[in-house]
N, C-alpha and C positions, 0 to 999 in steps of 0.2 A: 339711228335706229338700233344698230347693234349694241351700245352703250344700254338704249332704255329698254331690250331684252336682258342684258346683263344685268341690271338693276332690277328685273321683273323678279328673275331669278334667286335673289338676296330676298327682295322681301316676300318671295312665296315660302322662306325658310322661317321667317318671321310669322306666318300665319300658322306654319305646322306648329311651329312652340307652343303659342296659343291652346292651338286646340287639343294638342297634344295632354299638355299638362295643367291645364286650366280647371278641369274638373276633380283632377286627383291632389292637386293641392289645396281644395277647397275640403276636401273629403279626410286630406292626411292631417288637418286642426281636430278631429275626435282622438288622436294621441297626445292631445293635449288638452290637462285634466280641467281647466279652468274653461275650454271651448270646446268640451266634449258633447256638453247638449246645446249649445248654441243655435238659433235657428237657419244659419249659414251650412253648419256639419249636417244638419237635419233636410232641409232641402236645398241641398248645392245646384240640384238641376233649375231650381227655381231664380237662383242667383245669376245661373249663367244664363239663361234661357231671355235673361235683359237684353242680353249682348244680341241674341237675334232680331227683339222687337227694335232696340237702337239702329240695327241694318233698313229696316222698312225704312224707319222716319228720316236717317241719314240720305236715302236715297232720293228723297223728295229734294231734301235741298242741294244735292250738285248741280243744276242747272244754272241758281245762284251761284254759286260758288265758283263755277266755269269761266259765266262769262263776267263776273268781277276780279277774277285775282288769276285765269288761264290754267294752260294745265300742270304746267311746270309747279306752281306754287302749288295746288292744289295735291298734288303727288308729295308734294313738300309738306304740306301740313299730315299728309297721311301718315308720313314717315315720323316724326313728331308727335304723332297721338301712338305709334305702337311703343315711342318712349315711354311716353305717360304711362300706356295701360300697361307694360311691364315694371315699371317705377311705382304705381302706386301698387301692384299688386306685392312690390318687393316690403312696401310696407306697411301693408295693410293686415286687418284679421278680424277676427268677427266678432266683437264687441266694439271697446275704442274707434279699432279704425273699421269698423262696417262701411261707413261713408266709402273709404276709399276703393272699396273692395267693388261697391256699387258702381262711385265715377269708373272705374276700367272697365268697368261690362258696358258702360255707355260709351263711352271713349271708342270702344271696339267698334261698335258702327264705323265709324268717322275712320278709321285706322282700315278696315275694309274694304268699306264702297268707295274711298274718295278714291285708291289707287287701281283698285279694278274697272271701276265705272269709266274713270278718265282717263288709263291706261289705254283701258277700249277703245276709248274717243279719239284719243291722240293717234293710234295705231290704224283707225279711220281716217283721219282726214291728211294723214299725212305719207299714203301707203296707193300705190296705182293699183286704180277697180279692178284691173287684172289678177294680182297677186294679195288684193286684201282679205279674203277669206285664207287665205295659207298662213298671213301674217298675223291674223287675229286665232288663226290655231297656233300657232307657235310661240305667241304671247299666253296662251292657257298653259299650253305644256312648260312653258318655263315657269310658271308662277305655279301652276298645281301637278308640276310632272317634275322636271331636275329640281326646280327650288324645293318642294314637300320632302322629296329624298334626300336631299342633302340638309334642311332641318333634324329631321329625324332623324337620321346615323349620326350625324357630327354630334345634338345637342345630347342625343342617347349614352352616347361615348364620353363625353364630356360629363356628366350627370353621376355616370357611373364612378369615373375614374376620381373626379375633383371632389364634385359637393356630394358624394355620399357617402357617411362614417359609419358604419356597424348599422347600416340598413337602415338608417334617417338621412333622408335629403333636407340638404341647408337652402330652404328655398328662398331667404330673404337674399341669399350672394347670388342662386342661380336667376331668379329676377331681375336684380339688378346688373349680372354680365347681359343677359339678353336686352335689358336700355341700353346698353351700352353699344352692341352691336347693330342694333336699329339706331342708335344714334350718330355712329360713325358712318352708315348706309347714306342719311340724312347729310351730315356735310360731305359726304363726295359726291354727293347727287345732285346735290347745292351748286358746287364748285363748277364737277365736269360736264353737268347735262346742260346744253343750251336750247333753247326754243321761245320762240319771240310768240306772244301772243296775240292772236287774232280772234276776237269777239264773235266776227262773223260769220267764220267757219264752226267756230264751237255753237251757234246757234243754229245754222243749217244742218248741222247732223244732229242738234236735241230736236229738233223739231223732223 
């Protein structure tokens, strides 16, 4: 349990990137002259605003996803779609790669709900009714309390110091370090988390 707080923590620093900088990268393509009126720079809220409606419909299918593949794998595929969505956002832009720009707003569902929803789950049926509501607040505060915080300062500091030259951020490197940190989350969570799946539990708490 301490291990899959630990891990909550990592990729609540993954979701601040996100949101952090997801809209201002879409916004900083009008300094460039070829994607200046593109309809991505024109309405980025609309680009992003995918990434919410993918949360709704994602949502619908964890229960699938649950009790076919458990929650360890499913926390695994989460961590693998926050690759994705920083991967393709590393190479994407708004013409050419439009597509790509798209799949990572959808991807973001999936990269979301699968880890909070069945974090929740896991934090449920694996936690005595005594102390499950302390433990299902202390799985929030790590994933949107120490993990958000330590997204934001570290990626902020890094941002500044690395990828940015005479006031342009090199967003295709900063992109792809953050796959790369969601990717390394992914095999050690792989490696170190163990949990044997049980169908039935995960069905008595969806239901």
């Amino acid at each position: 349990m301490a291990l899959f707080f630990i891990f909550s923590m990592f990729l609540g620093g993954a979701l601040q990137l996100t949101n952090m900088y997801g809209d201002i990268y879409l916004s900083e393509f009008a300094n460039v002259p070829e994607y200046a009126d593109s309809f991505v720079v024109k309405y980025s809220t609309i680009i992003m605003s995918i990434s919410q409606i993918s949360e709704t419909l994602f949502i619908l299918a964890i229960p699938f996803f649950l009790k076919r593949f458990g929650i360890k794998q499913v926390m695994l595929i989460s961590m693998l779609a926050w690759v994705l969505r920083f991967g393709l956002f590393a190479y994407g832009n708004p013409v050419e790669g439009l597509w790509m720009i798209i799949v990572s707003c959808i991807v973001y569902g999936m990269a979301f709900d699968f880890f909070n929803i069945s974090g929740s789950l896991f934090v449920e049926t694996t936690t005595d009714s005594k102390i499950r509501s302390s433990a299902q607040g202390l799985f929030m505060m790590m994933t949107n309390g120490f993990g958000a915080i330590m997204g934001s300062s570290i990626s902020g500091y890094l941002i500044d110091t690395y990828f940015t030259h005479e006031g342009v951020k090199d967003w295709h490197t900063i992109w792809l370090t953050f796959a790369i940190y969601a990717l390394v989350i992914a095999v050690f969570f792989g490696i170190m988390f163990k949990h044997k799946h049980d169908p039935n539990a995960v069905e008595n708490v969806s239901h």
